[in-house]
Backbone bond lengths (Angstrom), bond angles and torsions (degrees), N, CA, C in turn:
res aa  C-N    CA-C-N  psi(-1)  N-CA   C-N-CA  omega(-1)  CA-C   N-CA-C  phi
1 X - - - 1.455 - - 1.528 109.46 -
2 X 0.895 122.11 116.86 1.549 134.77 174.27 1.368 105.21 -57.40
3 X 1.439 133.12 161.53 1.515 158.46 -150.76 1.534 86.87 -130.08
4 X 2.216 86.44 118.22 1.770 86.21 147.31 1.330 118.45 -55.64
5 X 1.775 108.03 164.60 1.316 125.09 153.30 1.322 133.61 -62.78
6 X 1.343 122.65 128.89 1.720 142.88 166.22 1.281 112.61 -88.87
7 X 1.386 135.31 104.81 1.772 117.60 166.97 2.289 74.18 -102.31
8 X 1.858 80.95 144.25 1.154 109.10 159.85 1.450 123.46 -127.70
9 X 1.576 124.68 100.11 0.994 104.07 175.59 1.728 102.47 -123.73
10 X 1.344 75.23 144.41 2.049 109.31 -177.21 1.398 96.69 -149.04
11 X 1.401 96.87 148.58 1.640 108.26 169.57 1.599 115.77 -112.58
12 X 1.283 94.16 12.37 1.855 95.40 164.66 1.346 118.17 -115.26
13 X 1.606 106.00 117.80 1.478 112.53 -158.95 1.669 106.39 -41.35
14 X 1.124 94.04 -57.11 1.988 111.54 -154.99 1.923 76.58 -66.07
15 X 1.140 148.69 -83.61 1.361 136.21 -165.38 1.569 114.62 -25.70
16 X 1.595 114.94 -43.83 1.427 122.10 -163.03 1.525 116.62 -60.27
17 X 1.610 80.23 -38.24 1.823 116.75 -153.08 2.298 83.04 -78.54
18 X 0.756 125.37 -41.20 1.335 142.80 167.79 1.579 115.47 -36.00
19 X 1.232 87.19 -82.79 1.730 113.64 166.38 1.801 113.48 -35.05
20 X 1.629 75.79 -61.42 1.866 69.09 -166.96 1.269 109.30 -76.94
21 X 1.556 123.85 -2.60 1.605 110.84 177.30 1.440 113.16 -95.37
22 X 1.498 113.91 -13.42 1.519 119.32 170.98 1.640 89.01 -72.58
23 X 0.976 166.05 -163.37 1.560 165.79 153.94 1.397 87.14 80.19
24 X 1.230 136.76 -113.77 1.285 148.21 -141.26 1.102 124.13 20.66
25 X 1.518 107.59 -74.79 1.546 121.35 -176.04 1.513 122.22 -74.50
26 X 1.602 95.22 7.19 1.579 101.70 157.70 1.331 136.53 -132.92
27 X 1.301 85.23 -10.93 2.070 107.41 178.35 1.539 104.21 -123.90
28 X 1.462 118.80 145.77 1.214 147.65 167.07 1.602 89.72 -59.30
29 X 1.124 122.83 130.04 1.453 94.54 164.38 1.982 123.92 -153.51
30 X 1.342 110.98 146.82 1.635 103.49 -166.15 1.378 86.77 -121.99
31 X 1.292 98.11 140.20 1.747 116.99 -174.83 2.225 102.59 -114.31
32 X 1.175 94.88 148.55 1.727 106.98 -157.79 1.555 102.22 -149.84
33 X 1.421 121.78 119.76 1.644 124.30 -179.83 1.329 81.27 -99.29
34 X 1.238 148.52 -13.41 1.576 121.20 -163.40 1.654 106.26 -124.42
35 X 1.164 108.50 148.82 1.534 105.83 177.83 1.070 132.91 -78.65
36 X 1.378 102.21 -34.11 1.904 113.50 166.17 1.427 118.89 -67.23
37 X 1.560 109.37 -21.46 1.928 112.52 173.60 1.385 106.30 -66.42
38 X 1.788 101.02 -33.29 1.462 106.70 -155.80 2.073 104.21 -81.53
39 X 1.150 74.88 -31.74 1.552 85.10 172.85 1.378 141.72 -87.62
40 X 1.537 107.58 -1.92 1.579 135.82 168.49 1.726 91.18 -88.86
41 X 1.497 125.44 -67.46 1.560 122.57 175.95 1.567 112.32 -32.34
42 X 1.227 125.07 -45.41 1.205 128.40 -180.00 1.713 128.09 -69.00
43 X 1.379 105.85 -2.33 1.421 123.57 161.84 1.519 119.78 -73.18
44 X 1.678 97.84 -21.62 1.503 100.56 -147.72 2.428 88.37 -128.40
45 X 1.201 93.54 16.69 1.750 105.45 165.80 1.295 118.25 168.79
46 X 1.188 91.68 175.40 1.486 102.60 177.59 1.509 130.21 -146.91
47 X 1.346 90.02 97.31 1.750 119.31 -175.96 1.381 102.47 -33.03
48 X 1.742 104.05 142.27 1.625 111.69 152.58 1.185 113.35 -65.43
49 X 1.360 116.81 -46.10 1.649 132.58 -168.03 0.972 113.96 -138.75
50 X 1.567 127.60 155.24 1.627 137.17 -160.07 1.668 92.51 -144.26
51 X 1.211 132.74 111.52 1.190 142.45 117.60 1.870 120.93 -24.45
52 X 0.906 122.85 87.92 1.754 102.49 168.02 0.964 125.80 -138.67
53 X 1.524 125.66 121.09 1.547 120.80 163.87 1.288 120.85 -71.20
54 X 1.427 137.55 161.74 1.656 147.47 -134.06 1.800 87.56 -107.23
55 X 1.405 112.10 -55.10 1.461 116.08 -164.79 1.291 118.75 -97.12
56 X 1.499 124.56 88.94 1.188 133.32 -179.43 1.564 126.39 -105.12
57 X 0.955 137.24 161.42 0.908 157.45 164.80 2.043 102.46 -57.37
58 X 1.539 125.08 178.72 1.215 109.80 172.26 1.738 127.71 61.67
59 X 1.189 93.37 -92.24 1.502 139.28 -177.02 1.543 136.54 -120.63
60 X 1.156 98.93 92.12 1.542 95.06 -176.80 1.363 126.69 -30.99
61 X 1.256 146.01 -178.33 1.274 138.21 172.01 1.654 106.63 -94.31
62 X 1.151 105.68 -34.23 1.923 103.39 177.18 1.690 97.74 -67.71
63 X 1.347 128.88 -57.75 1.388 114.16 168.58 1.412 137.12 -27.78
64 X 1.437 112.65 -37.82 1.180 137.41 161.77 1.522 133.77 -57.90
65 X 1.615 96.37 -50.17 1.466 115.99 143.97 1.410 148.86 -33.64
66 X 1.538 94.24 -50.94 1.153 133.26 -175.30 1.681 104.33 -72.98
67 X 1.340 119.82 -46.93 1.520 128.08 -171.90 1.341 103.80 -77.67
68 X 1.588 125.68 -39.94 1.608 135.26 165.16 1.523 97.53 -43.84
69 X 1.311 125.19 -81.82 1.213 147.09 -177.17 1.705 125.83 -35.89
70 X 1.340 104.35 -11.76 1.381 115.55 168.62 1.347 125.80 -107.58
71 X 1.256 106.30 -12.84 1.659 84.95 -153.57 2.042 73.34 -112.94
72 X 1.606 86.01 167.59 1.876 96.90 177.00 1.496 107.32 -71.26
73 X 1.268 109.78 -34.04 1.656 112.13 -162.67 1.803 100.69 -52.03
74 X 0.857 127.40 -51.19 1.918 141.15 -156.36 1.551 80.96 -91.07
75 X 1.257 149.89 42.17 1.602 130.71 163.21 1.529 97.76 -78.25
76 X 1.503 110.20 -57.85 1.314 101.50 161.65 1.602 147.21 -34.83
77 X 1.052 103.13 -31.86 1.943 129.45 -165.78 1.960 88.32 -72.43
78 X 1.697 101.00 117.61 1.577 96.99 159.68 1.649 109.79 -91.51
79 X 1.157 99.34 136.37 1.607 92.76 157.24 1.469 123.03 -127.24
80 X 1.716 108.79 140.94 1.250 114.43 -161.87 1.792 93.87 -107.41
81 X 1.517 122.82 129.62 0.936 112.47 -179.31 1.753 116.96 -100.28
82 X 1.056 108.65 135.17 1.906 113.16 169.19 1.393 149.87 -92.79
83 X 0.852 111.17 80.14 1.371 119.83 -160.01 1.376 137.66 -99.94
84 X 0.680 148.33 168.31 1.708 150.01 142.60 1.428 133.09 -100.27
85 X 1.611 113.52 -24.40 1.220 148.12 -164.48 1.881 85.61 -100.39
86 X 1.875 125.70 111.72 1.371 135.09 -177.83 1.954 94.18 -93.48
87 X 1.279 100.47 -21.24 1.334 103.81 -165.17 1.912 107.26 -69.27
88 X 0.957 77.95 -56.29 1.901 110.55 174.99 1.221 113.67 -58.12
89 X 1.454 116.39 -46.24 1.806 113.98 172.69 1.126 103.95 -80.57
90 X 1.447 131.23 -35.06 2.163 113.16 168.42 1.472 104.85 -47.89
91 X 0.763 121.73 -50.10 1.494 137.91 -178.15 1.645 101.65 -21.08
92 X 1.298 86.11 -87.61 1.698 126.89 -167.96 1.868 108.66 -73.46
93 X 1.099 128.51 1.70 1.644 152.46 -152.06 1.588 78.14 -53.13
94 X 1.439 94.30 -79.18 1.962 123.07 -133.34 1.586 78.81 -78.18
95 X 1.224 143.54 -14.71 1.496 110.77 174.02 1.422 118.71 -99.84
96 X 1.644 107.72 3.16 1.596 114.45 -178.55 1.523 96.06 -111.94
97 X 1.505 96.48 163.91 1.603 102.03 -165.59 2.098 93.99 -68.81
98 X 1.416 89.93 -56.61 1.559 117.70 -170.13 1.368 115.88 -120.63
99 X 1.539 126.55 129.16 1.237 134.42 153.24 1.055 133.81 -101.03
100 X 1.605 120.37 106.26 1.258 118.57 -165.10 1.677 112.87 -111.47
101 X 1.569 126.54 115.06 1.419 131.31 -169.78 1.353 104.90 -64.08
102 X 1.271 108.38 124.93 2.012 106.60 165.79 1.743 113.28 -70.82
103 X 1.129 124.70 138.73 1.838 117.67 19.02 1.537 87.69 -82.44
104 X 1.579 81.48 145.35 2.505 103.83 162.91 1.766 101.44 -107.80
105 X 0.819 91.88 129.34 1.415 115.54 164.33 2.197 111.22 -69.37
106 X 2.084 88.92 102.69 1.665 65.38 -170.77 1.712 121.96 -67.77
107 X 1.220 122.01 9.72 1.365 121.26 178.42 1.769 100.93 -79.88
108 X 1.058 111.87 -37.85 1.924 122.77 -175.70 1.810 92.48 -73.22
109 X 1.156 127.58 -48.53 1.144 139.91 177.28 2.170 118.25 -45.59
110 X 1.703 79.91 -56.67 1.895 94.13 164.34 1.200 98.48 -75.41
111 X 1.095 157.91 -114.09 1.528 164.79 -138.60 1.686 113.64 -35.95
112 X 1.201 101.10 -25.32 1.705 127.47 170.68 1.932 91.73 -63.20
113 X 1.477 94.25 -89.57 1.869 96.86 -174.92 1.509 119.48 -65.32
114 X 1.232 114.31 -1.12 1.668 88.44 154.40 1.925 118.58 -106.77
115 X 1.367 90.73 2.07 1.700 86.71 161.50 1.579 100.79 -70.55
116 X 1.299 132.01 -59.85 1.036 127.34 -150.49 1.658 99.69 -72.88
117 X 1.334 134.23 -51.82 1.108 123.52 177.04 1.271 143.02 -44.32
118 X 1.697 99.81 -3.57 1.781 105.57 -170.05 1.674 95.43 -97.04
């Protein structure tokens, strides 16, 4: 049986590199520092789960949000947002499944996406 999809996008290498190894052994997964890469990929599928930090490069992370957040296809798609910025995730709360403040613990991080995946 093949592994849903993970898009992770962060623009801090060592965070990304993090992310996608907490996931692995349960998500398919493509890792993205920029928001507009992450958001051109998203034309072309549709993630179980979204990793995202707020401050990107490209594309903001609410932009990103925002394109999840519209269309019917991603009703399914959780996204867990990453941040550092508490101001920015109140913000952004009610359109992400979960907001989690950096540093994340990647064990809090795994236990996070397989709630949502079942």
């Amino acid at each position: 049986m093949s592994k849903p999809l993970a898009l992770v996008v962060e623009d801090d290498p060592l965070q990304n590199q993090i992310f996608a190894l907490a996931l692995k052994d349960s998500f398919e997964i493509e890792t993205f520092a920029d928001g507009s890469h992450a958001i051109a990929r998203l034309a072309e599928v549709t993630p179980k789960l979204v990793i995202l930090d707020i401050n990107l490069p490209g594309a903001s992370g609410a932009q990103v949000l925002e394109v999840i957040r519209k269309e019917k296809r991603f009703h399914t798609t959780r996204v867990i947002l990453a941040t550092a910025n508490s101001q920015e995730a109140e913000f952004l709360r009610e359109k992400s499944d979960i907001v989690l403040l950096k540093p994340i613990s990647p064990i809090q991080l795994r236990e996070f996406a397989e709630r949502m995946k079942a």
